[in-house]
C-alpha positions in Angstrom: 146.6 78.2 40.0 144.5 81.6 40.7 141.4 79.3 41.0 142.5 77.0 43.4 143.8 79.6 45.7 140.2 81.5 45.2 138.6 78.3 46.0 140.8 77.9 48.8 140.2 81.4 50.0 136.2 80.5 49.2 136.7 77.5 51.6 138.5 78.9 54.2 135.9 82.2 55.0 133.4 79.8 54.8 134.9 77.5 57.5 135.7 80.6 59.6 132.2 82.2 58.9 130.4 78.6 60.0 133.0 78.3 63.2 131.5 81.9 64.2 128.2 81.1 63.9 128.8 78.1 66.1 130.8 80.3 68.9 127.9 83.0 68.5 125.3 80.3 68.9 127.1 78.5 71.8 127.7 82.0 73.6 123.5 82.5 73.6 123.1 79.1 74.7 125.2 79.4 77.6 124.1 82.6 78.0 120.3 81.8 78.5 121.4 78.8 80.7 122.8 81.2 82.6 119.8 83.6 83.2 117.7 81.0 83.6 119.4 79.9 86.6 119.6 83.4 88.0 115.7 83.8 87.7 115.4 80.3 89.5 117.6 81.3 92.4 115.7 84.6 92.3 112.2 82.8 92.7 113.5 80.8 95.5 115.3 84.1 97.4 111.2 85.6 96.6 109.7 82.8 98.1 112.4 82.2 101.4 112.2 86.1 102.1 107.8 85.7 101.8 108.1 82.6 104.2 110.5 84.6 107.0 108.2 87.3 106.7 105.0 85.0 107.3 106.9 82.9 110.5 107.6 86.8 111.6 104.0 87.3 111.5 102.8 84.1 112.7 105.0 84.5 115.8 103.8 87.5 116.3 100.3 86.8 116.1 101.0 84.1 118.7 102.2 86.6 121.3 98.2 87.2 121.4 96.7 84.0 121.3 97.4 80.8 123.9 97.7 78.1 121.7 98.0 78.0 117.8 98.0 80.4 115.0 97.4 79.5 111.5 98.1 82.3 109.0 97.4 81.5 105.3 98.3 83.1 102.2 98.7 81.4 99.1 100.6 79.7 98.2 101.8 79.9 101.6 100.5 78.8 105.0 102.2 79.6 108.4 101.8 77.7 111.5 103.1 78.5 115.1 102.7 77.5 118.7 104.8 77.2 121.7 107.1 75.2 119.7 108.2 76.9 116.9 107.0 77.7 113.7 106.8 75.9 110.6 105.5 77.5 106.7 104.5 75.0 104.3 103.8 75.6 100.3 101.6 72.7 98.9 101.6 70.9 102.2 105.8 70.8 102.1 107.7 72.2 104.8 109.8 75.3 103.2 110.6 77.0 106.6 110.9 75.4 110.2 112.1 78.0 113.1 111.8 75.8 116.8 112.1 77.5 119.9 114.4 76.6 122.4 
């Protein structure tokens, strides 16, 4: 009878040792999940706050020119004229301000 229960005792700290392994390895998993999304969103607040800050410039620029300005810096390029401005990364629109 003292070996069964040691066997069941053997049993049961391995079943609550393999069902903390699995909390510990679900915890990381959601875990770096979770920091991965919080570097994307940080990439995109990077690249919003580098496109306002190149339509500020453009705009700017255009208070000195009559026509159009085009203001590149990669991976970002900035275009404005008398109807707004528009910033563009690989040729996609990222940022459109229009004047009213």
């Amino acid at each position: 009878m003292y070996r069964q229960h040691k066997k069941r005792h053997r049993a049961v700290m391995l079943g609550e040792s393999v069902t903390a392994l699995a909390i510990v390895a679900f915890s990381i998993v959601f875990l770096m999940t979770g920091l991965n999304e919080l570097n994307h969103q940080r990439k995109l607040a990077d690249e919003q706050l580098a496109a306002s800050r190149l339509a500020k410039e453009a705009s700017d620029a255009l208070k000195n020119h009559q026509d159009r300005v085009r203001i590149v810096r990669a991976p970002l390029m900035a275009t404005a004229d008398r109807n707004g401005v528009v910033v563009e990364r690989s040729g996609k629109c990222i940022l459109k301000l229009e004047r009213r």
